[in-house]
C-alpha positions as CSV (number, residue, x, y, z in Angstrom):
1,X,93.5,81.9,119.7
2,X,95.1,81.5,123.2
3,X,96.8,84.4,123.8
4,X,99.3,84.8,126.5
5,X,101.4,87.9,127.2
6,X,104.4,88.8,128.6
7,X,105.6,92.7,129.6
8,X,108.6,94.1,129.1
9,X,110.6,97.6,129.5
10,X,112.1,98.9,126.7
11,X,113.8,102.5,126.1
12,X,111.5,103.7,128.9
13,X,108.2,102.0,127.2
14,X,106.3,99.3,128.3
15,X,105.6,97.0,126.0
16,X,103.3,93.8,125.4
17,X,104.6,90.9,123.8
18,X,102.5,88.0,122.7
19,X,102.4,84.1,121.4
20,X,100.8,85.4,118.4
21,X,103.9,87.2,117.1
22,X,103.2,90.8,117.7
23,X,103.6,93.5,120.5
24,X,101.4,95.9,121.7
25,X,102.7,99.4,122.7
26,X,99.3,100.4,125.1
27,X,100.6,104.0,125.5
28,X,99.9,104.7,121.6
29,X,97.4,102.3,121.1
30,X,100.0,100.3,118.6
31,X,100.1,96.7,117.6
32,X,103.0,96.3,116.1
33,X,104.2,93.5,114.0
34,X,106.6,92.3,111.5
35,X,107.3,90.1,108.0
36,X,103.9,89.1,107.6
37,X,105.4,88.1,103.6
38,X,101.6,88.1,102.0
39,X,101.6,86.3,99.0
40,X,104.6,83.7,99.2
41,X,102.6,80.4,99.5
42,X,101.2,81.5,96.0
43,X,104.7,82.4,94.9
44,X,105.9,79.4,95.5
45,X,103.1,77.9,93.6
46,X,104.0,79.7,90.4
47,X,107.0,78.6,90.8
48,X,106.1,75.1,90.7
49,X,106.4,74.0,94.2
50,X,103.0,72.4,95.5
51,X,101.6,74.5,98.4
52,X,98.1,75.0,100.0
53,X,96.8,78.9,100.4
54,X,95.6,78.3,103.7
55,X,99.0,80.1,104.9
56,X,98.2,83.4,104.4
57,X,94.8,83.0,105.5
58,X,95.6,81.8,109.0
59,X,97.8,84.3,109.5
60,X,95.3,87.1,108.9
61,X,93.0,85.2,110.6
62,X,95.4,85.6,113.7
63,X,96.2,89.1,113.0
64,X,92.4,89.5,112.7
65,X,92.2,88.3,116.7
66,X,94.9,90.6,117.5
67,X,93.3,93.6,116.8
68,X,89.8,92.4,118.5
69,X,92.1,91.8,121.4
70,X,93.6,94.8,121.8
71,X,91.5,97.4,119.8
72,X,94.6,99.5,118.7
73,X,94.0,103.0,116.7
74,X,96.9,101.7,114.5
75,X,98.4,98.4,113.3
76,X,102.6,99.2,112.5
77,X,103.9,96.2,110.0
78,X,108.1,96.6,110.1
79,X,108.5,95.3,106.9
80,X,108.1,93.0,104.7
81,X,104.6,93.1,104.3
82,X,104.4,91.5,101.0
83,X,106.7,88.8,99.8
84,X,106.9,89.2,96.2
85,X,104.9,91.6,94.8
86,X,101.2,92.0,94.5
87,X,99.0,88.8,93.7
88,X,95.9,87.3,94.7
89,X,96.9,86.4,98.1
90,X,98.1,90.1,98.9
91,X,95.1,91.0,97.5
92,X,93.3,89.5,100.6
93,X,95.1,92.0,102.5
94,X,92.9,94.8,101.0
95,X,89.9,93.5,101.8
96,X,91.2,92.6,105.2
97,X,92.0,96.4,106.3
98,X,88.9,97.2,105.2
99,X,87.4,95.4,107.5
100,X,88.7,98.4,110.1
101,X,88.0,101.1,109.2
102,X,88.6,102.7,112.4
103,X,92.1,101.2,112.5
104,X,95.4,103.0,110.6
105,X,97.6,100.5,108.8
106,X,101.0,101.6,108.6
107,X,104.2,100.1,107.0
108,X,107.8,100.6,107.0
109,X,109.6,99.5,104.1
110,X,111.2,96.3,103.7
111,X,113.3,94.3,101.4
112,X,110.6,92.5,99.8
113,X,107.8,95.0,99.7
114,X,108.7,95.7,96.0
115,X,105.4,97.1,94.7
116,X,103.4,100.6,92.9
117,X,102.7,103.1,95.0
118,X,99.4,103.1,93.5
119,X,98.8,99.5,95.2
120,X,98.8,101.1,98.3
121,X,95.7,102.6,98.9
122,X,94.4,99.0,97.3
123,X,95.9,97.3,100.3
124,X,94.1,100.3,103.0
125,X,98.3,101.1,103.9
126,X,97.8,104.7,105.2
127,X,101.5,105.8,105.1
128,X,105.2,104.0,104.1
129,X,108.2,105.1,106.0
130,X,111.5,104.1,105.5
131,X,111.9,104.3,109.3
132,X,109.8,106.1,112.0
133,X,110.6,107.2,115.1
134,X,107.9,107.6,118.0
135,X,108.7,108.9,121.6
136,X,112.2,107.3,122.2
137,X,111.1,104.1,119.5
138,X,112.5,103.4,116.2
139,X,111.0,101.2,113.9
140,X,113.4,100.2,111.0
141,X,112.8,96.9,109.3
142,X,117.2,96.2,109.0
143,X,118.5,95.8,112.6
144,X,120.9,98.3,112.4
145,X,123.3,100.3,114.9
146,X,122.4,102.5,118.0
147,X,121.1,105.8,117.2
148,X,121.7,108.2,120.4
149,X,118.5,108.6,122.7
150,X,117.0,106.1,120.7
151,X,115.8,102.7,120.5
152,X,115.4,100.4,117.6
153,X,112.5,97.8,117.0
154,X,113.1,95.8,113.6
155,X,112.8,92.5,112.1
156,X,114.0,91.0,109.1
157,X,116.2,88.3,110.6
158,X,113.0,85.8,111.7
159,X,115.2,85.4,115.3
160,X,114.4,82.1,116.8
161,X,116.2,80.4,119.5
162,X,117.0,76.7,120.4
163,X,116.2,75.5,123.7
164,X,117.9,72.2,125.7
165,X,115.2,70.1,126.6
166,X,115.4,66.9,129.0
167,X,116.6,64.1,127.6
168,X,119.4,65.8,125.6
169,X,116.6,67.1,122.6
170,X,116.9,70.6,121.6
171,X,113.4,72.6,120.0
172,X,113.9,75.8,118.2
173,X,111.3,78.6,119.0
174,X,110.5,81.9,117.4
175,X,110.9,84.2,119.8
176,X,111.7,88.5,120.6
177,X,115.3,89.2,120.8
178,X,116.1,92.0,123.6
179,X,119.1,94.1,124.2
180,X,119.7,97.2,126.2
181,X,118.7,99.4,122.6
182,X,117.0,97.1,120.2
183,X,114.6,94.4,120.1
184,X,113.7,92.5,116.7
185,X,110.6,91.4,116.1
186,X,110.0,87.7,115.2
187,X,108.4,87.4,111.8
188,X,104.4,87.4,112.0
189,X,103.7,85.1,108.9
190,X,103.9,81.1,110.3
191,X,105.6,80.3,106.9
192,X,108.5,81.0,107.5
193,X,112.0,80.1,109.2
194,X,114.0,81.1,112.2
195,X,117.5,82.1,112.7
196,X,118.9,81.3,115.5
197,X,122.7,82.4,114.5
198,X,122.0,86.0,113.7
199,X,120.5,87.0,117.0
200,X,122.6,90.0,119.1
201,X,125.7,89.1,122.0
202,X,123.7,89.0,125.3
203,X,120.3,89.1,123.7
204,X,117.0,88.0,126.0
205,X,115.1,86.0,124.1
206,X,111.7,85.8,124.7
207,X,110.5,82.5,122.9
208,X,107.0,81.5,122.5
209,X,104.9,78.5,121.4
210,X,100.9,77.8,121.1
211,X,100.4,77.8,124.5
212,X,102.6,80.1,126.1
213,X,105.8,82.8,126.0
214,X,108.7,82.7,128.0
215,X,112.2,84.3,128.8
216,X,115.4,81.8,127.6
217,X,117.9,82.1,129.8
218,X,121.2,83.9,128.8
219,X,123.9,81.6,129.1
């Protein structure tokens, strides 16, 4: 993994964004991360579409580096952890967390994470919120309106951005989409696509690659 890392200021909280598709909040030792969508390389499978597992696995492998990294007390997933419903792919995740003991998983809701409660403890998730609001952050998986005195960290969307490149080519990125109140969170899991028409008027993107991270400019 060669992490790089880019701070930022957001509703009076510095915050660490990474290439690896997750930010670290160091003042409550938070990584914080978004759509992970466990299991859909084997739903697609089911489903009669040819695809390899290795998917899922790399990205817990990454997520895995993360948290050696950092060493957070907790690990925030906005959504989306699961893609559609439990199989033996999301299973992976429960033997994953219990890898860390130390380490609180937490999750806020999503569209997709359509499971039994009773799953939960399986998967080592400590606590679901529909949203959660810590100091002056809220985490809500929809990117939604201002809330007064607060600010809103989601996901959801999968923002990506396209950038000109010499020679008239354009690349789209992943990347973090910053306004003055919210920033949404690229999705974690590798398998999966960008949008780069959903993002928010005036939005800094921070776009990221392999190698590096790096503010678009606004245009």
């Amino acid at each position: 993994m060669s992490l790089k890392q880019e701070t930022v200021f957001f509703g009076r909280q510095q915050l660490i964004l990474t290439n690896e598709r997750a930010l670290f909040w160091e003042k409550q030792q938070m990584l914080v991360l978004s759509d992970l969508h466990l299991g859909k390389a084997e739903h697609f499978r089911r489903n009669g579409i040819a695809l390899p597992s290795q998917p899922g696995k790399d990205d817990l492998q990454r997520l895995e580096g993360l948290i050696l990294h950092f060493k957070p007390r907790h690990v925030l997933v906005v959504g989306d952890l699961v893609h559609a419903g439990a199989n033996n792919e999301v299973a992976l995740f429960g033997r994953f967390t219990a890898g860390f003991p130390g380490v609180d998983f937490l999750l806020i809701k999503g569209n997709h994470d359509r499971f039994p409660g009773d799953l939960l403890p399986e998967l080592g998730i400590r606590a679901v919120y529909d949203e959660l609001v810590i100091d002056t952050l809220r985490f809500i998986h929809h990117p939604e309106g201002h809330r007064p005195g607060l600010y809103t960290i989601s996901g959801h969307i999968h923002p990506g951005v396209a950038v000109r490149m010499p020679a008239k080519r354009v690349i789209h990125f992943p990347c973090y989409a910053l306004t003055e109140d919210q920033l949404i969170l690229p999705a974690f899991a590798k398998f999966t696509g960008t949008d780069t028409r959903s993002l928010p008027r005036r939005a800094r993107c921070y776009a990221f690659y392999e190698a590096g991270i790096f503010e678009v400019p606004q245009h």
